[in-house]
C-alpha positions as CSV (number, residue, x, y, z in Angstrom):
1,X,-22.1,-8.8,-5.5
2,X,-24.4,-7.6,-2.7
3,X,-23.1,-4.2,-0.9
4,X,-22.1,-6.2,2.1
5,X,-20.2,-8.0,0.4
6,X,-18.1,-5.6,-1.4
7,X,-17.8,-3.6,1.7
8,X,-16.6,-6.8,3.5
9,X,-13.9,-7.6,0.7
10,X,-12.8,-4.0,1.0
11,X,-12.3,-4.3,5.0
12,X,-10.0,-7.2,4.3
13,X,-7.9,-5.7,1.9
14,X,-7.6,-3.2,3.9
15,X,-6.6,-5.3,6.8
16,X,-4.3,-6.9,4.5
17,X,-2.2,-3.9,3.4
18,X,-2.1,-2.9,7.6
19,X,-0.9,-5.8,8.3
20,X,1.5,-6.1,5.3
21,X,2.5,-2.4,6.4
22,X,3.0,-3.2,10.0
23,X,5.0,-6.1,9.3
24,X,7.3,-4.3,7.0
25,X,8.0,-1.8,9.6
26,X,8.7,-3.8,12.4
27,X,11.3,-5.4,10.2
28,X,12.6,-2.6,9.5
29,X,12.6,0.2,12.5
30,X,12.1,-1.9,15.7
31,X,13.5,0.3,17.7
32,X,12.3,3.9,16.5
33,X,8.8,2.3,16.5
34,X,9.1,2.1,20.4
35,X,10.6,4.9,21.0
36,X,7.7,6.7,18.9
37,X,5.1,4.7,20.4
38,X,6.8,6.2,23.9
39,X,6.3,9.6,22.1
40,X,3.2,9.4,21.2
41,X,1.3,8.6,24.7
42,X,2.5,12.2,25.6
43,X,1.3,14.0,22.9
44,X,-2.4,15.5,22.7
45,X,-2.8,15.1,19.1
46,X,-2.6,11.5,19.6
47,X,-5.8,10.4,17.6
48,X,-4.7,12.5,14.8
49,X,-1.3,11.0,14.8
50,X,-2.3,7.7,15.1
51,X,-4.9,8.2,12.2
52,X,-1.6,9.3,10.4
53,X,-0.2,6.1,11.3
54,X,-2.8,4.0,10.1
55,X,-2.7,5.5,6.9
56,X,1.1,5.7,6.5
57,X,0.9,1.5,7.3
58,X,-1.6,1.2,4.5
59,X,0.6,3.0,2.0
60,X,3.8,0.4,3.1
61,X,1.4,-2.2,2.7
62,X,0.3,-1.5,-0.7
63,X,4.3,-0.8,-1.1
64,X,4.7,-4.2,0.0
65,X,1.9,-6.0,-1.7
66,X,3.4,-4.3,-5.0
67,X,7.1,-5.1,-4.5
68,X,6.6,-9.1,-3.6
69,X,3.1,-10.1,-5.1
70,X,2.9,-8.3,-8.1
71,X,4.4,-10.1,-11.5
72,X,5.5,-7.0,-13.4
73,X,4.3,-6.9,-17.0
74,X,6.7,-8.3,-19.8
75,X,9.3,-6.1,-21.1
76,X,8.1,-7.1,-25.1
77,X,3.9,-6.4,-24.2
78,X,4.8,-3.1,-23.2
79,X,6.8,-2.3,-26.2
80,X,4.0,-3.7,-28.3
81,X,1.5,-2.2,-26.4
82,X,3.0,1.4,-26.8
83,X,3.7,0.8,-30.5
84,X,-0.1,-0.5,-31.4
85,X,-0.9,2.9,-29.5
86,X,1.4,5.1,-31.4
87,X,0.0,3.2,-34.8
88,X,-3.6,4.0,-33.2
89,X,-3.0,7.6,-32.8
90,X,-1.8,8.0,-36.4
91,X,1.9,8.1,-35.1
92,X,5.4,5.6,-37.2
């Protein structure tokens, strides 16, 4: 994979999670989003805040990505798992 490439599959998961983020909040706090937005064109921190925001929409994203797309792991390979581990280290 050529750098450009990577760096261009990393951009859209990164626009991915945003988007997933932004979503997730506008479902969620319509209202307090406007009023914030309302907020925030009076402060003069407002590129640091909204760096804030971008990175707070990332982490719901992720959030969000985990909660619906993941499959979580079956209940019996992680009890084997942790048990092949134990017998590794020596351990009953």
């Amino acid at each position: 994979m050529t750098q450009g490439a990577g760096r261009r599959a990393g951009l859209d998961g990164q626009a991915l999670l945003l988007a997933a983020g932004l979503a997730d909040l506008a479902v969620s706090t319509v209202g307090s989003v406007l009023g914030t937005a309302r907020g925030l064109l009076r402060r003069s921190d407002a590129a640091e805040l909204a760096a804030d925001a971008e990175n707070e929409l990332a982490t719901r994203g992720r959030l969000v990505l985990d909660r619906y797309a993941a499959v979580p792991p079956a209940h019996l390979e992680i009890l084997a798992r942790r048990a092949l581990a134990r017998k590794a280290a020596g351990g009953v």
